[in-house]
N, C-alpha and C positions, 0 to 999 in steps of 0.2 A: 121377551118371549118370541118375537117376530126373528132374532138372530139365530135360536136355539133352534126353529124352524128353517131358515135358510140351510145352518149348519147342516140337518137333517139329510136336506134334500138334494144337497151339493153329494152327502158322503157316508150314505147308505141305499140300501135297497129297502124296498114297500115293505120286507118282511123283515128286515133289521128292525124300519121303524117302529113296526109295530110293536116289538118285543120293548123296543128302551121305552117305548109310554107307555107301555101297560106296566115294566116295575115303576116307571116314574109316579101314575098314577096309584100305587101300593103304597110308595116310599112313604116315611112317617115326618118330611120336611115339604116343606112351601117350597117350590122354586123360585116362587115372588120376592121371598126372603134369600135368596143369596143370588151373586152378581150374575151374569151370564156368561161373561170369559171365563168363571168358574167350572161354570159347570162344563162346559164347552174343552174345556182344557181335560177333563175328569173326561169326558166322552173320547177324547183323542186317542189317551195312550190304550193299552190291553186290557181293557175289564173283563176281569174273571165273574166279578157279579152278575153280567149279564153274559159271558157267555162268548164273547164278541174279541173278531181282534181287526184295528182299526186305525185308520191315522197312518203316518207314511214309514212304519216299521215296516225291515224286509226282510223278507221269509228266510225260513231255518230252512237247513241245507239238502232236507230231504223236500223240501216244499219251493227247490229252486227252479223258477220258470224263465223258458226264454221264449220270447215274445216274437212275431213277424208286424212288419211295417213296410207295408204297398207302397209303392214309387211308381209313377206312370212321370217320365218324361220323351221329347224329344229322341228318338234311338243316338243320333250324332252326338246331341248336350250329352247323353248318360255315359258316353266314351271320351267327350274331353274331358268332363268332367274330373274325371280320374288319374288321365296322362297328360293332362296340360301343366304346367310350366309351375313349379314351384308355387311363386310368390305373384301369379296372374289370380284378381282379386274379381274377377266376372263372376255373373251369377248367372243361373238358368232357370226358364220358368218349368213348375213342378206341381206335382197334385198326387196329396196324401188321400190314400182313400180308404178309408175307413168306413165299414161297415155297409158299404156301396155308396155311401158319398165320397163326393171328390172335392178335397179340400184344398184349394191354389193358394201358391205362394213362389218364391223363387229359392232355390238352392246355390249354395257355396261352400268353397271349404277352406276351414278355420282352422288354428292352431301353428305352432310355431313348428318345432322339429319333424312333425309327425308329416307337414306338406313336402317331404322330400321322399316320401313312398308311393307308392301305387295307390295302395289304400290308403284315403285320407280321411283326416275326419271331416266332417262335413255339419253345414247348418243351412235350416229349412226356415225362412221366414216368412210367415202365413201374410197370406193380402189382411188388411183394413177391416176389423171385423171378425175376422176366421180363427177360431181355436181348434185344439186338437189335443182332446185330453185334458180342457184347461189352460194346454197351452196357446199361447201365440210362439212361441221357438222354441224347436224341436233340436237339440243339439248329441249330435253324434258320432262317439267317441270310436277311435278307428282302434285304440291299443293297438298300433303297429309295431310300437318299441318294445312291447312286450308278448315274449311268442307263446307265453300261457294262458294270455288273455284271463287272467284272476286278478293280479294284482291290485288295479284299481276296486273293481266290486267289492274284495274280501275287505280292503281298507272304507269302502264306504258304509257293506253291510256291517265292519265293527262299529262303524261311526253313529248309525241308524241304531244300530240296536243298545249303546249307550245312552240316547234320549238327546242327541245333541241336533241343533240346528243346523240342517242340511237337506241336499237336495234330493228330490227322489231319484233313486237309479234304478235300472232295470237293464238286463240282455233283450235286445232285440236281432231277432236275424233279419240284414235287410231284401228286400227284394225289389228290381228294379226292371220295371215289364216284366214282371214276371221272372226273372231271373237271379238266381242269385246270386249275390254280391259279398256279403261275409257276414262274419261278428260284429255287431257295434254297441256300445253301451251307451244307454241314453241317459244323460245325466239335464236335469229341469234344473231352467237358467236360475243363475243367481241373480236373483234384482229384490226391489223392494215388493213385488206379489208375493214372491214365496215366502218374506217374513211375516207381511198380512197374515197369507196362509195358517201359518204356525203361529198365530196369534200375538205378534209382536208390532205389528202395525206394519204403515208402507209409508210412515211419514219421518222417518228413522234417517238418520245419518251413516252413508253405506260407504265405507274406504275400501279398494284393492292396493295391497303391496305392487309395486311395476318389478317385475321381475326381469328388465332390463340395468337397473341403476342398482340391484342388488342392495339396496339403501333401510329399506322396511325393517330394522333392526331394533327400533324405538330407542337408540344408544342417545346420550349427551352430542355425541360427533354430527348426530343425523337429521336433530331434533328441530332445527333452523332450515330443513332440508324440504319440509313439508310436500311441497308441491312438486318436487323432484325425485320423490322414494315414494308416495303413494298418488293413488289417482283416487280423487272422489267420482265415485259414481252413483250419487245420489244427497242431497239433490244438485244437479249438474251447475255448481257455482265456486268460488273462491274462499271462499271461507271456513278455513282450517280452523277453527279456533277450539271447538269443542276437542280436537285429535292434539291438539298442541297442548292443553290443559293434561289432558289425558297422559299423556307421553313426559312431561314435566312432573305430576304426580306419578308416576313410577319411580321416574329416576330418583324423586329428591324425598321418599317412601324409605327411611330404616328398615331392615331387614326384618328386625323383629314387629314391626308394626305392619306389616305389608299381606299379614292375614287380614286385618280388619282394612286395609285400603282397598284389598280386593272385592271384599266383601260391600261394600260401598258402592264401589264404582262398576264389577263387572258381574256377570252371571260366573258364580266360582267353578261349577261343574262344568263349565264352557272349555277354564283355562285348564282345569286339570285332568277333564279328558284328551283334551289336545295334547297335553306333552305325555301322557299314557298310551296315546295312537301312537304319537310316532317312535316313542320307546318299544314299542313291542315291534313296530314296523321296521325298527332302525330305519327312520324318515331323517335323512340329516338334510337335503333338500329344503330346508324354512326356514323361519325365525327372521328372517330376512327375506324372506319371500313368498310366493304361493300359499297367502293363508288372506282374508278377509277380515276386516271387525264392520260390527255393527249396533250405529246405537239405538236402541228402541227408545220412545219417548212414552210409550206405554209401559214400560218397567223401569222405566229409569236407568239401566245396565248396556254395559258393553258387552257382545258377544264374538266368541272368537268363532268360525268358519275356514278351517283345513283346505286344502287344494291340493290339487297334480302329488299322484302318486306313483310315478312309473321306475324312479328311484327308490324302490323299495323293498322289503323282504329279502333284504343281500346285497342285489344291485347296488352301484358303488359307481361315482361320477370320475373322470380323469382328469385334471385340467392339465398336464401335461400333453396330452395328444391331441391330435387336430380334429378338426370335426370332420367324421359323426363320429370316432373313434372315442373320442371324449363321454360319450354318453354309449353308444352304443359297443362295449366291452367284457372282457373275461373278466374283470374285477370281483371280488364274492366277500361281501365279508358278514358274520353275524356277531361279534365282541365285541360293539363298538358301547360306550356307556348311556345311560340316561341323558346325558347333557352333549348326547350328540346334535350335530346342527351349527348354523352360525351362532355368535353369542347376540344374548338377548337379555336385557335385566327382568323381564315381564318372565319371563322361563328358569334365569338365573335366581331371583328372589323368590320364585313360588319354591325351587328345591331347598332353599336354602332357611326358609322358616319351618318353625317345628311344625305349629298346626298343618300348614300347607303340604307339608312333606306327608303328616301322616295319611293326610288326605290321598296324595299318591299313593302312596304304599298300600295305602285301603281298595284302593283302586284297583293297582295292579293285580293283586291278591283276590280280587272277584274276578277280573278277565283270564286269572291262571285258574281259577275254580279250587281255590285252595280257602277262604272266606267268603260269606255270600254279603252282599252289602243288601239294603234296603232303598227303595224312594223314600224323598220325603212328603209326608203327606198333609194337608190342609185338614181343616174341621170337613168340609163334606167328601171330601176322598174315604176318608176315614169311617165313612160311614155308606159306602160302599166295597172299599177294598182292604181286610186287615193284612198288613203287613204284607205290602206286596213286592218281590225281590226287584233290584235294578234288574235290567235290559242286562245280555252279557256274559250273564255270571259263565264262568269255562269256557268263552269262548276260544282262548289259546290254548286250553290244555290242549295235551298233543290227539289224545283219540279224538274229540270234537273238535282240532281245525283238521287234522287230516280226513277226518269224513267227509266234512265239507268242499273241501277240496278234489276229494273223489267221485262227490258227485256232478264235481263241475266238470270235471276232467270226463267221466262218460257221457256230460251231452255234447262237450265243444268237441270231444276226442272224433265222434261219428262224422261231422260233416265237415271239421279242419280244412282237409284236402281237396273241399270244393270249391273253397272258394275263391272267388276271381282274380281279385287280385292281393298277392303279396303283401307282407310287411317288412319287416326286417329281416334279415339271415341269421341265420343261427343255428344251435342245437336242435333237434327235435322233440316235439312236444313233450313225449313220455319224460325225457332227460330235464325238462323247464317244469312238467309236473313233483318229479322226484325232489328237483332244486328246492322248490318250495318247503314239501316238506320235511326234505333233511334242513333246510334252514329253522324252519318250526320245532324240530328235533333238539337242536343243538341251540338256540337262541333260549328256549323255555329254561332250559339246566341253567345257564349262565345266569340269566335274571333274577331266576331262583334265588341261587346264591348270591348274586350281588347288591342284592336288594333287599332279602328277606337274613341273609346269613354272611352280614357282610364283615372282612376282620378290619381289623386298625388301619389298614388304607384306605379304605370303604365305608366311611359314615357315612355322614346327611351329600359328600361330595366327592366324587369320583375320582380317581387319578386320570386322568386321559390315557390313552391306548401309548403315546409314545413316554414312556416309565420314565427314562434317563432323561433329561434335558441336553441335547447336542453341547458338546465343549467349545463348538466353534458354530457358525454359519453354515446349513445344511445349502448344499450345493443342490439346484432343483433341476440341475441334469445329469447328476450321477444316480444310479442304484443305491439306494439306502438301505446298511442290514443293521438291525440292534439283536445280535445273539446271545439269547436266553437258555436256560437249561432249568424245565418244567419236568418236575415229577410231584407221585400224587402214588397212596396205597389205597386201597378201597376193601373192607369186610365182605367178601361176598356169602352167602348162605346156599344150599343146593337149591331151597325152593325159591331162589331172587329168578328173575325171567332179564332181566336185563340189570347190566352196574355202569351206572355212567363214571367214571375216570377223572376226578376233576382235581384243578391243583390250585389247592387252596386260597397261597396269597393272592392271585387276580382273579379267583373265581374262574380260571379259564376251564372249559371240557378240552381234556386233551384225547382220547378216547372213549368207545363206546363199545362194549360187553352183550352180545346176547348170551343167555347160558343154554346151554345145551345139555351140558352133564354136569356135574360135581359131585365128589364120593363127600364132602365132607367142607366144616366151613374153614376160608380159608383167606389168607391176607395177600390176595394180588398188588403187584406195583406195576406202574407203566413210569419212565422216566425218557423226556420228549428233547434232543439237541436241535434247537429252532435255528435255520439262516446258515446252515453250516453246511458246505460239501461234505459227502461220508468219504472215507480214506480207504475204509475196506469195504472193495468191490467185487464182482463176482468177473470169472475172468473173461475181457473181450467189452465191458463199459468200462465209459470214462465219466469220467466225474459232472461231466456238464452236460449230460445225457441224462442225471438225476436228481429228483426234488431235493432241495437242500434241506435235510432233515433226516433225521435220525432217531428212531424207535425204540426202547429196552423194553421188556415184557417178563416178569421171572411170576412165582409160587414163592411166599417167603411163610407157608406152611409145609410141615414135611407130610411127607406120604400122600399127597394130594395129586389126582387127574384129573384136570378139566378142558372142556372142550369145548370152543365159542366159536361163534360167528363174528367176527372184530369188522370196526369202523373207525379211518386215522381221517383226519383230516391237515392240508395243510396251506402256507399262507400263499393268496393272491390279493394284495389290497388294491395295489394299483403297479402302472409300468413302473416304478421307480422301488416301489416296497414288495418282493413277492419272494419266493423261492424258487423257482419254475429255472433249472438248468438251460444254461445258453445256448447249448445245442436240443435242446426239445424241442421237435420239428412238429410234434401231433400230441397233447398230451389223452387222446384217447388209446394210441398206445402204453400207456403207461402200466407195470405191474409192480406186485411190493414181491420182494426177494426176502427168505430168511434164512439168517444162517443161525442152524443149531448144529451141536458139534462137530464145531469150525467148518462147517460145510453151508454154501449158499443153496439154496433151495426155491425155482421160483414155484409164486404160489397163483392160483388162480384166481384173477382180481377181476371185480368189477367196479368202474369210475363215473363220477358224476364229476365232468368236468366244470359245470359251473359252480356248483357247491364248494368243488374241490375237496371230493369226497372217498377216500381209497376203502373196498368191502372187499373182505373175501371170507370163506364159512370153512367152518369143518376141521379148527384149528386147534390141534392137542397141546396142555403143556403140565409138565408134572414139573414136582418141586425141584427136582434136579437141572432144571432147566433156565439159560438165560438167553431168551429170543432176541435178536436184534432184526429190524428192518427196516430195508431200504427200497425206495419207489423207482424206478429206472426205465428209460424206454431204451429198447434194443437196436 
């Protein structure tokens, strides 16, 4: 009883409390009779019984708050702080002050790529004694690689609102004397409090992947490798033995029996949210790196813990290019498959058995808001909450991530251009909001299909993105094309509001339909020539002035006028794989040209360069018509 008190009084208010004891004292059970992490765990997540929402879930997107965090330093410290030297590992003394107290500690700034900007991110570590919020390190995150500043959030509030173990995040604005300084996302450290916290204890075996040695693969090759692919940080000693165990029961786990070993060994909704985050995020950044496990000694299970999300929702790494080029680029991609990422047999094996798979697929299917799944509930859950739905359910569908995203976009939109200092260069914000969600746009259709309506290349395992297997050694300083011809007809209806364009055998979206008008229903085609310079140009461009690719659009109803708003998209995967004409000097110049009888026509386009996304409205075509277009800058 004395803990169920604690709990209380750590993580409610006087008038919270009073409401969960008086149902407590109504309820028709003894709390004497069942354990206290029980009950405790039942008070965490959303009880609709009482009313309450509770425990480190983060708020839906019209309840999205951003938070101020005082800084009183030094005037000089607050200025080198920010322009000093990379990888200069000084610290300065600091005082958070909260609520008129003034909490000391000293500041620095942390992270790997992010300390070659202005804005860095930065870490506050409280003197001996001093919390803030609970915490003793206050760690904050600059997102300067990413100039929509959503990224990370939208990946942790999917993460949060799945029920998985992880850290609290929040926007905070900082200020520093009173001035302000930018965005930063406070993300609570990962150590063994925060598993206490969430009820997993703090006597637990905590490993990070080193995401210098790229090695955290848990492969047969790596598995001897222990101490050189992950770092234990907790407790701070040599002895792998439980992760070696671990990692040798995967590998040497039958496929078909690798439900029941997980089931054993890890928390399952751990592994299977994880490879659902980063499928929906196209996170191909892991598996090999930037993710955690953790073993509780109070559940006996392994839990997986996600990381660094700035590669993501399109974003596309180079290793060709030098750095910062490497990371910081035009790259865009949304078709990549399920089993993107390094390989992994803990990821390879969960896809590849039946139960496991359908568990993803169940999964994904509650985050598209197409199936709602359920928690699972114990005897006293159950006797407070009937059938209560998981955390999640739509959050990718397209209207609820773009809301949310719009509401992030009108708080960061307002005060963007105050702040101090800089991150990255780039597009501007509107163009990195829109990226997003034409990626969310186009990423949903595709999963759809690949996942829920998959054909004979598409079962329980994916083709990879490059179809053909090279005949020879892929040279990794030429340009590489594999030139496809994608077509696809689509049933439209007059009363459809939108036809997505999709072709069939890779599930690709090759275009995208608003309607506008239609007398009647009718069988559009689009047929797409991928990688290819067009031949017929409009006169005064040349051929490397134009995306390589190539458009058809007909009516193969007769007597049919319709009239859309169209969206083409085409490929930037990286320097080596793209479309993008040798001579395009800008492609914000770019427009799509059509020619309908035999006459070129340009049209008025509008481009999302990172998306790599060609729009233009107000487009007629009757059945006697066969449109081609071509993307061109002048």
């Amino acid at each position: 009883m004395e803990e169920i008190i604690r709990f209380w009084n750590t993580n409610f208010t006087n008038i919270q409390m009073a409401r969960i004891k008086t149902k407590i004292k109504t309820s028709i059970f003894s709390i004497s009779s069942y354990s206290c992490n029980s009950f405790i765990r039942v008070i965490r997540v959303q009880v609709l019984f009482f009313g309450l929402t509770v425990g480190g879930l983060q708020a839906e997107a019209s309840e999205i708050q951003f938070k101020t965090l005082e800084l009183e330093m030094d005037s000089r410290d607050a200025e080198v702080l920010f322009r000093k030297e990379p990888y200069d590992t000084s610290s300065f003394p600091v005082a958070v002050v909260d609520e008129g107290k003034r909490i000391h500690g000293r500041v620095e700034v942390i992270g790997q790529f992010s300390r070659n900007f202005l804005k860095k991110s930065i870490l506050i570590k409280l003197d001996e004694g001093q919390k803030w919020q609970g915490n003793k390190k206050i760690s904050l995150k600059s997102m300067s690689t990413d100039l929509s500043y959503m990224r990370e959030w939208l990946t942790w509030n999917l993460i949060s609102s799945l029920g998985m173990v992880s850290p609290r995040v929040e926007y905070y604005r900082l200020n520093i004397n009173k001035q302000f300084i930018g965005f930063f996302l406070f993300i609570e450290w990962i150590d063994t409090s925060m598993f206490d916290r969430l009820g997993l204890g703090k006597d637990g075996e905590f490993y990070n992947t080193n995401d210098e040695t790229y090695c955290g693969d848990m492969s047969p090759d790596n598995q001897n490798r222990l101490q050189e692919c992950w770092a234990k940080l907790s407790p701070k000693d040599k002895d792998y033995t439980s992760l070696k165990k671990l990692i040798e029961g995967i590998n040497e786990t039958p496929v078909e029996d690798f439900d029941k070993f997980l089931t054993k060994h890890f928390d399952v909704d751990s592994v299977i949210n994880w490879l659902v985050v980063n499928t929906i995020i196209s996170n191909g950044d892991t598996y090999n790196k930037n993710y955690f496990l953790y073993f509780s000694k109070k559940t006996g299970k392994w839990v997986v813990i996600p990381w660094d999300f700035d590669l993501s929702f399109g974003r596309n790494a180079d290793p060709v290019l030098p750095f910062p080029r490497n990371i910081l680029n035009d790259n865009y991609t949304y078709f990549y498959p399920p089993e993107l990422g390094s390989p992994n047999p803990l990821k390879e094996k969960t896809l590849k058995n039946k139960q496991l798979f359908n568990a993803f697929k169940n999964r994904i299917s509650h985050v598209f808001g197409i199936t709602m799944e359920r928690e699972s509930q114990g005897f006293f859950e159950k006797l407070f909450i009937k059938d209560k739905p998981l955390g999640g359910f739509a959050w990718f569908r397209p209207d609820e991530f773009q809301s949310r995203v719009t509401a992030l976009e009108n708080i960061v939109g307002r005060d963007l251009t105050k702040e101090r200092y800089p991150g990255s260069k780039g597009e501007p914000f509107e163009q990195q909001v829109e990226a997003l969600q034409l990626y969310n746009q186009w990423r949903y259709v595709l999963l759809k299909k690949l996942i829920f309506d998959p054909t004979p290349f598409n079962t329980a395992h994916w083709l990879p993105y490059f179809i053909f297997p090279p005949l020879s050694p892929v040279d990794m300083t030429k340009r590489q094309t594999i030139p496809l011809i994608l077509s696809t007809t689509a049933e439209v209806l007059p009363t459809d509001k939108s036809v997505v364009l999709m072709e069939e055998l890779l599930a690709r979206p090759i275009g995208m339909l608003d309607i506008q008008s239609l007398n009647k229903p009718a069988r559009v085609r689009l047929e797409v020539e991928t990688e290819r310079a067009p031949e017929s140009l409009p006169a005064g461009i040349h051929p490397s002035k134009c995306i390589q690719r190539i458009w058809y659009l007909d009516i193969k109803t007769p007597d049919t006028i319709l009239k859309v708003n169209m969206q083409l998209d085409y490929l930037q995967e990286s320097s080596l794989h793209h479309e993008i004409g040798e001579q395009i000097t800008d492609e914000r110049g770019l427009s799509l040209w059509v020619m309908q009888n035999y006459k070129w026509r340009k049209l008025k386009t509008s481009i999302n360069t990172l998306a790599n996304v060609l729009k233009t409205e107000a487009l007629e075509l009757t059945s006697s018509d066969l449109l081609r277009f071509i993307a061109c800058e002048e």
